[in-house]
C-alpha positions as CSV (number, residue, x, y, z in Angstrom):
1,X,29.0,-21.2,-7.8
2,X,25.8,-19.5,-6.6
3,X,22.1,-20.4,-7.7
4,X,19.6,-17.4,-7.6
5,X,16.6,-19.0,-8.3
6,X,13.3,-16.1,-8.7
7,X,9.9,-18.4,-8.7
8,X,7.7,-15.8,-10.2
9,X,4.0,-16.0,-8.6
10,X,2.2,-14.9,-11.8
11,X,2.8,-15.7,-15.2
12,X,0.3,-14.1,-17.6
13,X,0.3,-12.6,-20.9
14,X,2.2,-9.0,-21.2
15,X,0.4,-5.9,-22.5
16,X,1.6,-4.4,-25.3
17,X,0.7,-1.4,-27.1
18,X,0.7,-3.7,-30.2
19,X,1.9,-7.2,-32.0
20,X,5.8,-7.4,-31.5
21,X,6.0,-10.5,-33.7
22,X,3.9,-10.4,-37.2
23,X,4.0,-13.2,-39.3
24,X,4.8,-13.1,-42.9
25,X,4.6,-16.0,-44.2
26,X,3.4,-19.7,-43.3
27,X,4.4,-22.2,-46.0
28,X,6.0,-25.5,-46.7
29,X,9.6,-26.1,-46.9
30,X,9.9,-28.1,-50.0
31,X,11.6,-30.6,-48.7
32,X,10.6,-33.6,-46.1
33,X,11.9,-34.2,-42.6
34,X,14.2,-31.3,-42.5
35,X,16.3,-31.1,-39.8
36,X,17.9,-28.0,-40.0
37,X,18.2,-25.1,-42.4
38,X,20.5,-22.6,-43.6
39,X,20.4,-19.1,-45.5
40,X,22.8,-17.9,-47.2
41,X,24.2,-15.9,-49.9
42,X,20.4,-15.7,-51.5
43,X,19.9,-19.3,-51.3
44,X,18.7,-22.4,-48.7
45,X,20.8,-25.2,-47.6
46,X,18.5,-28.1,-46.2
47,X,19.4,-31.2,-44.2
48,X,16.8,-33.8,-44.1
49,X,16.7,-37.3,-42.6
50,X,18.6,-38.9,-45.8
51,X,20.1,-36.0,-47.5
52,X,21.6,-32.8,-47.7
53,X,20.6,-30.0,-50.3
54,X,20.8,-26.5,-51.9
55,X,17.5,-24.6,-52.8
56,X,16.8,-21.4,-54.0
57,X,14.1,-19.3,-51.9
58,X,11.5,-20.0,-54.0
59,X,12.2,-23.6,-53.3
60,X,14.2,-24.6,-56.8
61,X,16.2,-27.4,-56.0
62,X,19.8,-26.5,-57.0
63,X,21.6,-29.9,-55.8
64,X,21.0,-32.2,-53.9
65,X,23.2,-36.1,-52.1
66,X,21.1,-38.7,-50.3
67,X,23.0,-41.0,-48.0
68,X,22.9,-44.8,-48.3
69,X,24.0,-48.0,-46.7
70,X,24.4,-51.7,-47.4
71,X,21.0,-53.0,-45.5
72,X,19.8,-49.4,-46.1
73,X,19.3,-48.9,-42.8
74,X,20.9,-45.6,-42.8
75,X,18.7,-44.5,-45.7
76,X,15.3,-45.4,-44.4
77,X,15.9,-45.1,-40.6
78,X,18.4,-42.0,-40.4
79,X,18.0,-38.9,-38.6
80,X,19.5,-35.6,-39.0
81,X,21.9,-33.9,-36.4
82,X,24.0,-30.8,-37.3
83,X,24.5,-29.0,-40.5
84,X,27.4,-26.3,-41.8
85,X,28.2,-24.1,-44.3
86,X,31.7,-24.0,-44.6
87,X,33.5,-21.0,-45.6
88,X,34.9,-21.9,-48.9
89,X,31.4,-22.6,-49.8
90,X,30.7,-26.3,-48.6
91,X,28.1,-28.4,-46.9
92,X,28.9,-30.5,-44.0
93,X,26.0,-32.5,-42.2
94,X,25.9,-35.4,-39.9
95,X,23.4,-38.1,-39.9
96,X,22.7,-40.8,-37.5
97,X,20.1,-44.4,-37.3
98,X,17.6,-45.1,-35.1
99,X,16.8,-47.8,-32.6
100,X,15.2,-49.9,-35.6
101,X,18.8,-50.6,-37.4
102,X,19.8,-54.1,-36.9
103,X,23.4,-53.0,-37.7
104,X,23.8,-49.1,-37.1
105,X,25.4,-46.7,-38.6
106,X,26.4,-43.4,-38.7
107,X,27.7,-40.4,-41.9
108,X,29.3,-37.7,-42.0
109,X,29.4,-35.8,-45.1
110,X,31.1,-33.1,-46.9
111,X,30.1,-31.7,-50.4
112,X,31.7,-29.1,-52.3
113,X,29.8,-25.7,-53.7
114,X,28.5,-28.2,-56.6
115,X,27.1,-30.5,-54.5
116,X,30.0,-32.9,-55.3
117,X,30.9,-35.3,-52.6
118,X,33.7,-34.8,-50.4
119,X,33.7,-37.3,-47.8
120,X,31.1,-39.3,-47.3
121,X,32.7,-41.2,-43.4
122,X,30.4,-44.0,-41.7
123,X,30.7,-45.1,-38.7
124,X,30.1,-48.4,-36.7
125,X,28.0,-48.9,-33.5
126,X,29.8,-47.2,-30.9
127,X,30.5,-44.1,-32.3
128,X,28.1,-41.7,-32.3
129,X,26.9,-39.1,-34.6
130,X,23.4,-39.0,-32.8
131,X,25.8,-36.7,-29.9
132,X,27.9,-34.9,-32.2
133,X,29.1,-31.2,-33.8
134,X,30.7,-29.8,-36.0
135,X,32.9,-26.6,-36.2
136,X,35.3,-24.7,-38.6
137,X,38.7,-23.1,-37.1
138,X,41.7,-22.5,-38.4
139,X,40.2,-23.4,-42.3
140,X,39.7,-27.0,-40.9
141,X,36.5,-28.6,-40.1
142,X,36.5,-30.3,-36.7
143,X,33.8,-32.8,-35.6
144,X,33.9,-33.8,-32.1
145,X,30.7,-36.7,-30.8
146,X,30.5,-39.4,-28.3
147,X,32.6,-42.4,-27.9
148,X,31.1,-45.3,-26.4
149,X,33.3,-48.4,-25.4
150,X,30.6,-51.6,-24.6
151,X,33.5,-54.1,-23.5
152,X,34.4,-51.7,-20.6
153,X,31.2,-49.7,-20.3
154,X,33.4,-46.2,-20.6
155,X,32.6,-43.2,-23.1
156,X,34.5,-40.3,-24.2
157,X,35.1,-38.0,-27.0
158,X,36.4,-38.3,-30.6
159,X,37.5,-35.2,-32.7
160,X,38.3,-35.7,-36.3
161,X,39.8,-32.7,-38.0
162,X,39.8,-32.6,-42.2
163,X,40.9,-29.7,-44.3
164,X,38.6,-28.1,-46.9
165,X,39.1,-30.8,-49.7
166,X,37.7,-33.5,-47.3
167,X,40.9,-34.6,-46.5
168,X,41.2,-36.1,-42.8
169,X,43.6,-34.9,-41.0
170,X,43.9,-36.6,-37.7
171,X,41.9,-38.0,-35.0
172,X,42.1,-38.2,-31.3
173,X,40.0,-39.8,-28.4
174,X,39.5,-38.4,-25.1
175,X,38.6,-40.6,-22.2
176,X,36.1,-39.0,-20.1
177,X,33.1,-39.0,-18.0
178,X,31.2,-37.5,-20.0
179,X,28.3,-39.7,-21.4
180,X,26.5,-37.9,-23.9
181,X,25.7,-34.9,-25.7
182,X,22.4,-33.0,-25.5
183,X,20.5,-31.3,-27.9
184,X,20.4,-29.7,-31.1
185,X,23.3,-27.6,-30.9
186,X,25.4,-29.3,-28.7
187,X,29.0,-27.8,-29.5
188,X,29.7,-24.2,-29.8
189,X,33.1,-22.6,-30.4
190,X,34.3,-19.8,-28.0
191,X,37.8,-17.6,-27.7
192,X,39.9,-20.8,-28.8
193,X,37.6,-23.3,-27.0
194,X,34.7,-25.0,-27.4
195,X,31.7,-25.8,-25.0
196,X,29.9,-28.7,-25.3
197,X,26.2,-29.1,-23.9
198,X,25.6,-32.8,-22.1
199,X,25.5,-35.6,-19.1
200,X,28.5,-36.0,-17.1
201,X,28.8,-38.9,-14.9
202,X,29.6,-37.7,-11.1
203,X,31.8,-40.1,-8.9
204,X,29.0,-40.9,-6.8
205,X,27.5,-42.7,-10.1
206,X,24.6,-39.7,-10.3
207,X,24.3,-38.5,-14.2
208,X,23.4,-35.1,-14.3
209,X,23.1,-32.5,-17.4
210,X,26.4,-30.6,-17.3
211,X,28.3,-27.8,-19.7
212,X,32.0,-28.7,-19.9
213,X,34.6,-26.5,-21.9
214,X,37.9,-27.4,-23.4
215,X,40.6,-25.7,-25.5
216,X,39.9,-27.2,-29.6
217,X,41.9,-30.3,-29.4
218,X,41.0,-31.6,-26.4
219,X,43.2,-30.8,-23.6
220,X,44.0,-31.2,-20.3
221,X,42.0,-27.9,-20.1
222,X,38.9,-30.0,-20.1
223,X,36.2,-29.1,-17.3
224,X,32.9,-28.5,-16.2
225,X,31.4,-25.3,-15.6
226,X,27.9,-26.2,-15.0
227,X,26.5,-29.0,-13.6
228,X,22.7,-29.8,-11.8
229,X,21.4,-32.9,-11.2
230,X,18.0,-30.4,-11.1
231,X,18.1,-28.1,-14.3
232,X,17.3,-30.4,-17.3
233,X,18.6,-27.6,-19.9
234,X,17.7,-27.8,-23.5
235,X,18.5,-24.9,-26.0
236,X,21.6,-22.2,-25.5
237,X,22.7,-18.9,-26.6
238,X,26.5,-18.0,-26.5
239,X,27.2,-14.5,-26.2
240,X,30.4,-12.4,-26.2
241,X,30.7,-13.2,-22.0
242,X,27.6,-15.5,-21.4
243,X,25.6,-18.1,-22.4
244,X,21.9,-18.1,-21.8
245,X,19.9,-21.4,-21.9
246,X,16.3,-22.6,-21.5
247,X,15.6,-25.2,-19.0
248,X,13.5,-27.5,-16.7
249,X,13.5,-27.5,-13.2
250,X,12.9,-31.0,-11.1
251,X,12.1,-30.2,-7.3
252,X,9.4,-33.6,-6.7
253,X,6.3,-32.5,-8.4
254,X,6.8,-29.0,-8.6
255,X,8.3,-29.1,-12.0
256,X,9.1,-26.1,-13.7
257,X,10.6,-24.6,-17.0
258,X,12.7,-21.2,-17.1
259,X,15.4,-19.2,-18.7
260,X,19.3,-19.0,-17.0
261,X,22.3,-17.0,-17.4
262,X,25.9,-17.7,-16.6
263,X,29.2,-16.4,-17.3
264,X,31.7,-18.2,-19.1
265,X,33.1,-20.3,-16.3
266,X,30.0,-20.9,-15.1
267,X,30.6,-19.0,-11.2
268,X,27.3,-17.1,-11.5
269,X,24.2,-18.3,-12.5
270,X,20.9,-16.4,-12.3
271,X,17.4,-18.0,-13.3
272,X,13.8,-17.3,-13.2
273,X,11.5,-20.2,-13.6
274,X,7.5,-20.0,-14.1
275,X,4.9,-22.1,-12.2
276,X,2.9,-23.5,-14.7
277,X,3.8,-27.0,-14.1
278,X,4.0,-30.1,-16.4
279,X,1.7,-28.8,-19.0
280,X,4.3,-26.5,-20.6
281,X,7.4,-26.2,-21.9
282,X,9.9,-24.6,-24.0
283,X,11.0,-25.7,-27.3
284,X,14.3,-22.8,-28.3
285,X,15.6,-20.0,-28.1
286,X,17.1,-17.2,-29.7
287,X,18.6,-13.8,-29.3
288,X,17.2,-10.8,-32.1
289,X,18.6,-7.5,-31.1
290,X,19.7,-7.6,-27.3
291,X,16.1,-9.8,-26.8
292,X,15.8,-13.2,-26.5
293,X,12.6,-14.7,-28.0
294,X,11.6,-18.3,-27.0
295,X,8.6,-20.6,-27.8
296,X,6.8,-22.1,-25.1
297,X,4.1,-24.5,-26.4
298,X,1.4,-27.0,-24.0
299,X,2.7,-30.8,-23.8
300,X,-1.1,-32.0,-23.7
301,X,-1.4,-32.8,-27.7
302,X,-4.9,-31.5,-27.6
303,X,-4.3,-28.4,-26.8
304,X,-3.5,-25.3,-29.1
305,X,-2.2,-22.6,-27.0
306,X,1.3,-22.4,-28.0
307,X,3.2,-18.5,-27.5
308,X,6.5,-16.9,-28.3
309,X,8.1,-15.1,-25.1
310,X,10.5,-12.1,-25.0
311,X,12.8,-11.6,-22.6
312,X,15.8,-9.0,-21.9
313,X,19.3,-9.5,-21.3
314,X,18.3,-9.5,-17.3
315,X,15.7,-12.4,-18.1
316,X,12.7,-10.1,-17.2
317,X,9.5,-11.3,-19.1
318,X,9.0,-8.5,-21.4
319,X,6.3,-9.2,-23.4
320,X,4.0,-12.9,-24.3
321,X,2.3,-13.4,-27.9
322,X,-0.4,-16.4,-28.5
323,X,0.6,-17.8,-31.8
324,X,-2.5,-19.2,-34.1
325,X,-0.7,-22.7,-34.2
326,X,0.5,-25.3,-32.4
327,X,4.2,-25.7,-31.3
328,X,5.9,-28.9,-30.5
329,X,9.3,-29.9,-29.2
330,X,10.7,-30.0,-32.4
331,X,10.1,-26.4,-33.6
332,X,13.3,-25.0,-34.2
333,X,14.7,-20.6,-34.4
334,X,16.8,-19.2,-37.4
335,X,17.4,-15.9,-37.5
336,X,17.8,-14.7,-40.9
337,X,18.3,-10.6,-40.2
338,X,18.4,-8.2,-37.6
339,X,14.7,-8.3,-37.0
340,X,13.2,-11.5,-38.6
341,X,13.1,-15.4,-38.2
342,X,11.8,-18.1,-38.9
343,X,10.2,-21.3,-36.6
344,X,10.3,-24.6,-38.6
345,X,9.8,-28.1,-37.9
346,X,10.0,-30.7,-40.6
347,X,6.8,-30.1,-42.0
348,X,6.2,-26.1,-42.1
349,X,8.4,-22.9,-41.6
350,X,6.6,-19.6,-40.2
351,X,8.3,-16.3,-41.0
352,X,8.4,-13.5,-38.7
353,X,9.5,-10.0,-38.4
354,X,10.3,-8.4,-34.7
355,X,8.3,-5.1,-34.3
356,X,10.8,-3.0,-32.0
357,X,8.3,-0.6,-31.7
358,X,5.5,-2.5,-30.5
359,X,8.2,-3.8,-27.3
360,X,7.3,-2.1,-23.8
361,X,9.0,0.1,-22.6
362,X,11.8,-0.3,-26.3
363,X,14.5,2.0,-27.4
364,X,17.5,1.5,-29.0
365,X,19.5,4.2,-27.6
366,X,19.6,8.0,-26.8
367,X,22.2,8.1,-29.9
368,X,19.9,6.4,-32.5
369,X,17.2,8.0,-31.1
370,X,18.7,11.5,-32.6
371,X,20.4,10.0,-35.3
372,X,16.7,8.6,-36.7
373,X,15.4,12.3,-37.0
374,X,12.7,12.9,-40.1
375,X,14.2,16.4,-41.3
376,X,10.2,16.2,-43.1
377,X,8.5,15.9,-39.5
378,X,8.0,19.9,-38.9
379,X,7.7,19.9,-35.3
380,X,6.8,22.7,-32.8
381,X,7.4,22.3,-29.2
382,X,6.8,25.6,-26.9
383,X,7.7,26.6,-23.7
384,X,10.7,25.1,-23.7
385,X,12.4,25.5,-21.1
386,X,9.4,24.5,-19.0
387,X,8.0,24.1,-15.1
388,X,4.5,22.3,-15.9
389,X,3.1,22.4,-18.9
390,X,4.3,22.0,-23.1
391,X,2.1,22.2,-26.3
392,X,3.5,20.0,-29.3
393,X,2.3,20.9,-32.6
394,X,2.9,19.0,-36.1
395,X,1.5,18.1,-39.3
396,X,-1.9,16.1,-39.0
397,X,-1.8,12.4,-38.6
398,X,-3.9,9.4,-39.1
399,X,-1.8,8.1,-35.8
400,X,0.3,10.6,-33.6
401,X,3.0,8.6,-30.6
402,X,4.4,11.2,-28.2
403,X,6.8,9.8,-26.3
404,X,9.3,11.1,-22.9
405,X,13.1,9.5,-22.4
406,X,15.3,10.0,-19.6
407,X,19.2,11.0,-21.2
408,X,20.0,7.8,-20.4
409,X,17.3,6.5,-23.3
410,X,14.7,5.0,-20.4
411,X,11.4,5.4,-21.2
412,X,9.0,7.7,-19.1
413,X,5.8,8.3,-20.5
414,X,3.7,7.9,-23.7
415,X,1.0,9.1,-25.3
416,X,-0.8,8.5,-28.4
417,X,-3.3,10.8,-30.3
418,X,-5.5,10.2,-33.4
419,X,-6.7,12.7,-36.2
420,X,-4.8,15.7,-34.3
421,X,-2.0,18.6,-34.8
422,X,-1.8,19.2,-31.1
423,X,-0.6,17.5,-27.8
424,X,-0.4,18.7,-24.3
425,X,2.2,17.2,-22.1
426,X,2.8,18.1,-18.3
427,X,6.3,18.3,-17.1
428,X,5.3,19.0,-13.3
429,X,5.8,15.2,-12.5
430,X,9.3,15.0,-13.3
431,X,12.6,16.5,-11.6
432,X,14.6,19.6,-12.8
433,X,16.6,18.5,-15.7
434,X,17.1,17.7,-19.3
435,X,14.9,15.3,-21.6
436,X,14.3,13.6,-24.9
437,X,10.8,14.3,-26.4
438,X,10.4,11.7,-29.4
439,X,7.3,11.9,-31.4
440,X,6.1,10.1,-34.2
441,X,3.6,9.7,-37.1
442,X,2.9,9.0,-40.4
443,X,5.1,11.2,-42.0
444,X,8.4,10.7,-39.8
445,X,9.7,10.7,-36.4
446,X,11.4,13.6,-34.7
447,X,13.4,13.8,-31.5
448,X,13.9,16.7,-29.6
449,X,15.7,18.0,-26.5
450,X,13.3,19.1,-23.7
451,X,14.1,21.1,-20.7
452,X,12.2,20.9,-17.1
453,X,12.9,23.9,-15.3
């Protein structure tokens, strides 16, 4: 396995022609201490430290179930780990105590589209649920967590598999050494396997963050494809052939956080890490369109600076907003369409919408690029063919963006104009061939083949 590490000297905000992320709303949730959230289907599934629930979007409780236990331990002390929305229309959520329990316990719950309960499964001290995940295959729900066994000091992993009724299935117990999971998505199903994020223990004793992958039930396929005693990774995007995760690098006192990309089994891993030190660090990460955005906030709780980064598919730092409030470790990403999100913690959610435009250097391809032509955009653009230089003419505009593309869809040059019908463009600079001329106002956008001679 081979470790490119890039240590970037500079790490300052990008220009940009304009805000790539605009928030749309800032309001509460509705509920308190959620733990993770869930649109669907028009609606909101919450799960909180005591209880899962269904909300409309304006916040109209639907249904909700709050767990319980004999000392109440569970109730008052609980924290929330991993929530799903089944196919057939059910919740499943897991919640685990804190330290303060005198005798812990953990839940995992099912309830139907109704809000009626399922299975409602505790378990003692020594299983789990704080390192566990759940994941539907095969119209059965599988939850797989952390298996700790005090009397020989060994740990491995239990997967329980129920059908949709809440009906368990079977269980199975896999010794390992692997001794916990890590993070908030710590399982992820891929191609008839599952990956789970965690700590392995190495025969030399050393316990190091590692990603091992497995077929569903546990195998003998079990293995580990990454593993650093050095990279402290936290949040992770799988993609069709990749996984890309956010991380912190150890060297002494040189700490530093970054973003990494593997392949599936983990033989190449690239990463670029920043040299800010200690004082920052990332929170999650997520992928909208083929960018991945992720929120890097100050660890000194008096400070406010606090951004969201965007990076491309290669990890190059493509653009850097300031956000007007402070992020913590617990901010969490859901993406609720194509171009919009939200950032939540268990007090507030932000809404945001992604801006292609406004990326440097953005284009979706030559192919959309034609294919978004405004037939009402009457545009004039003369010589063409031409050796130096082409006039543009079109309607006026409050706001004109002339912009040049290779035929591969790479960005060349751009050029804005106010309060004008005309633009100038020189074609000199560029190579005998064939371009795209894309320009755009108020009234539509137009792209046009261009010809250097």
């Amino acid at each position: 396995m081979r470790l490119l590490i890039i240590l970037v000297l500079a790490w300052l905000p990008s220009l940009s022609l304009g805000q790539v992320f605009n928030l749309d709303t800032t309001h509460t949730n509705g509920a308190p201490h959620v733990g993770e959230l869930i649109f669907a289907n028009g609606d909101k599934y919450i799960g909180t430290r005591s209880s899962l629930a269904k909300y409309q979007l304006d916040n109209t409780a639907v249904w909700g179930y709050g767990i319980g236990s004999s000392n109440n331990c569970l109730h008052n002390n609980s924290r929330f780990k991993d929530l799903a929305l089944l196919s057939n229309g059910s919740l499943a959520g897991i919640f685990y105590h804190d330290e303060s329990c005198i005798t812990p316990e953990s839940a995992f719950v099912m309830l139907d589209s109704n809000g009626n309960v399922l299975v409602d499964k505790r378990f003692a001290k020594g299983i789990s649920l704080q390192q566990a995940g759940i994941i539907e295959k095969d119209s059965l729900v599988h939850l797989y967590g952390r298996h700790y066994i005090p009397s020989t000091n060994k740990s491995g992993i239990f997967h329980y598999r129920f059908n949709p009724s809440g009906t368990l299935i079977d269980s199975l117990f896999r010794l390992t050494d692997f001794v916990y999971f890590n993070g908030p998505e710590c399982v992820k199903y891929y191609n008839d396997s599952i990956i789970i994020s965690g700590f392995t223990r190495e025969a030399n004793g050393i316990i190091q963050q590692s990603m091992v992958i497995s077929d569903i039930n546990l195998s003998d396929t079990f293995r580990i494809i990454l593993s650093s005693p050095k990279l402290g990774y936290g949040a992770w995007h799988l993609n069709q052939d990749s996984i890309h995760f956010i991380f912190g690098k150890n060297k002494g006192l040189n700490y530093r956080i970054g973003i990494g990309k593997m392949d599936i089994e983990g033989k190449h891993i690239d990463t670029i890490t920043t040299t800010l030190g200690s004082k920052f660090s990332y929170s999650d990460l997520i992928k909208i369109g083929r960018y991945f955005v992720v929120t890097e906030y100050e660890t000194d709780i008096n400070s406010k600076v606090s951004s969201l980064i965007l990076f491309d598919n290669n990890l190059k730092l493509v653009f850097r907003q300031l956000l007007n409030f402070q992020l913590t470790q617990d901010f969490r990403f859901i993406k609720t369409s194509d171009s919009t999100f939200l950032i939540y913690d268990d007090s507030y959610t932000y809404e945001y919408t992604m801006n292609f435009d406004s990326i440097p250097g953005y284009v979706s391809s030559v192919s959309n690029l034609v294919a978004t032509n405004g037939s009402e955009l009457e545009l004039k653009v003369f010589p063409n063919p031409s050796a130096s230089m082409v006039t543009i003419t079109y309607p006026i505009s409050p706001q004109t963006r002339v912009r040049i593309f290779s035929v591969s869809g790479v960005e060349l040059s751009q050029h804005r104009v106010t309060y004008s019908t005309e633009t100038t463009i020189d074609l000199s600079q560029y190579p005998k061939g064939i371009y795209l001329l894309q320009v755009k106002t108020n009234r539509g956008m137009k792209t046009v083949k261009l010809v250097r001679e």
